[in-house]
C-alpha positions as CSV (number, residue, x, y, z in Angstrom):
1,X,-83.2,-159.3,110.4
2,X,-81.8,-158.4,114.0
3,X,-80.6,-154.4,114.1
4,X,-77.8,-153.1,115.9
5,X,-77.7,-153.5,119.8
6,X,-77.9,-149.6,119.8
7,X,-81.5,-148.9,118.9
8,X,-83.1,-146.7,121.5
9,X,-86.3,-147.3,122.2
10,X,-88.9,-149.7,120.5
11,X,-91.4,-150.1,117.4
12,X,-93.9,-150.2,120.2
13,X,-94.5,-147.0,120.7
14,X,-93.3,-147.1,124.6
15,X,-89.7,-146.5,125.0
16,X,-88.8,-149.6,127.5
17,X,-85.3,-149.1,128.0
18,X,-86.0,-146.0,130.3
19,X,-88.2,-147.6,133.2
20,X,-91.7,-148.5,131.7
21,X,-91.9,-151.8,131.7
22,X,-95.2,-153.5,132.7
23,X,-94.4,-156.8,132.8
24,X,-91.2,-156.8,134.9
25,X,-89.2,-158.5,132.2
26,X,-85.6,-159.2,132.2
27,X,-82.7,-157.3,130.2
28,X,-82.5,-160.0,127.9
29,X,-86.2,-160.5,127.9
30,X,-86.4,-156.8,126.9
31,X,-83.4,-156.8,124.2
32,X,-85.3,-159.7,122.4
33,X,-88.4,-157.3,121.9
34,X,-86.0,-154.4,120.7
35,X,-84.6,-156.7,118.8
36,X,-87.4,-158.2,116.8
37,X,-87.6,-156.2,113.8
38,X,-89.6,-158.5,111.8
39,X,-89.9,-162.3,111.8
40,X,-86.5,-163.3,113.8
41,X,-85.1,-167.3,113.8
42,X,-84.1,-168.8,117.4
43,X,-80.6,-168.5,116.5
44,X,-80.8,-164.6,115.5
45,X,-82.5,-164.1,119.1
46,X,-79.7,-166.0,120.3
47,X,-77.1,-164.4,118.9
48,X,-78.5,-160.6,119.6
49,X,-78.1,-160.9,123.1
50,X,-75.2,-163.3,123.2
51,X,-76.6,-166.8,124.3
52,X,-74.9,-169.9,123.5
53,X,-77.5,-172.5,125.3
54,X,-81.1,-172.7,122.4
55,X,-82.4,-174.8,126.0
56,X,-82.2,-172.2,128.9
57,X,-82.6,-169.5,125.9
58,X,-86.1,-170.7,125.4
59,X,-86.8,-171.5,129.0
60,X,-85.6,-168.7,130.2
61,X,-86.3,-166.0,128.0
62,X,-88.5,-166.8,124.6
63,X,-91.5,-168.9,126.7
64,X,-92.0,-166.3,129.3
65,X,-92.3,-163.6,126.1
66,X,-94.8,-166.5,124.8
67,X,-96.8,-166.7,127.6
68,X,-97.3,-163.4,127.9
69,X,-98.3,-162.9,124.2
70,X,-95.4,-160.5,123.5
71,X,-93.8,-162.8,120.8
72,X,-95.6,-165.2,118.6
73,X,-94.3,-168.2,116.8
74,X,-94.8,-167.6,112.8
75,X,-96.0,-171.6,112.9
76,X,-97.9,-171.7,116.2
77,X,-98.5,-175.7,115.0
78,X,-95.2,-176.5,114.5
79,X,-93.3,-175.5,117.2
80,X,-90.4,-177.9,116.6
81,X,-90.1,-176.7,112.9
82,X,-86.5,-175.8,112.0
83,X,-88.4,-173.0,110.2
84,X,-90.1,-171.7,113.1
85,X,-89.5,-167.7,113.5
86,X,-90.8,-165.2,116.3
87,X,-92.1,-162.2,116.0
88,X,-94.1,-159.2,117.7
89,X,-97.4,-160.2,118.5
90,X,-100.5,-158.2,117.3
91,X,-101.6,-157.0,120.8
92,X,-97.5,-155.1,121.1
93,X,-98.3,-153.6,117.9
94,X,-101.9,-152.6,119.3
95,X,-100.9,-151.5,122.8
96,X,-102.8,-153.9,124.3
């Protein structure tokens, strides 16, 4: 489930939207991590921070949050899976 664009701050304990953000990610890099509230499909991602393009969506904005083990795929050995969903990763919700 995505919230409203609205939410201040994050479940992560840092509030990102005002400066601290250690990993120099973009606005829409940041407004995916707000807006992961629990496990979220491509599409909802998509749609929270108006993209139309699922190819430079994940290019540009879901891998870099993978490779930096901010988000996780739900089904790591499926990434193709039209049930795949991305959440927090455990090291966000640790403050690692």
């Amino acid at each position: 489930m995505v919230p409203s664009s609205n939410q201040e701050g994050t479940k992560l304990g840092l509030s990102w939207d005002q400066g601290n953000n250690p990993h120099d990610l973009t606005n829409e890099q940041l407004q995916v991590v707000e807006l992961i509230e629990a496990e979220c499909s491509i599409q909802e991602l998509m749609d929270g921070v108006g993209r139309t393009s699922r190819t430079k969506f994940r290019d540009q904005v879901l891998k870099p949050l993978l490779d930096l083990d901010i988000v996780e795929m739900t089904l790591p050995d499926k990434p193709t899976s039209p049930k795949q969903k991305y959440r927090l990763s455990h090291k966000v919700y640790l403050g690692k």
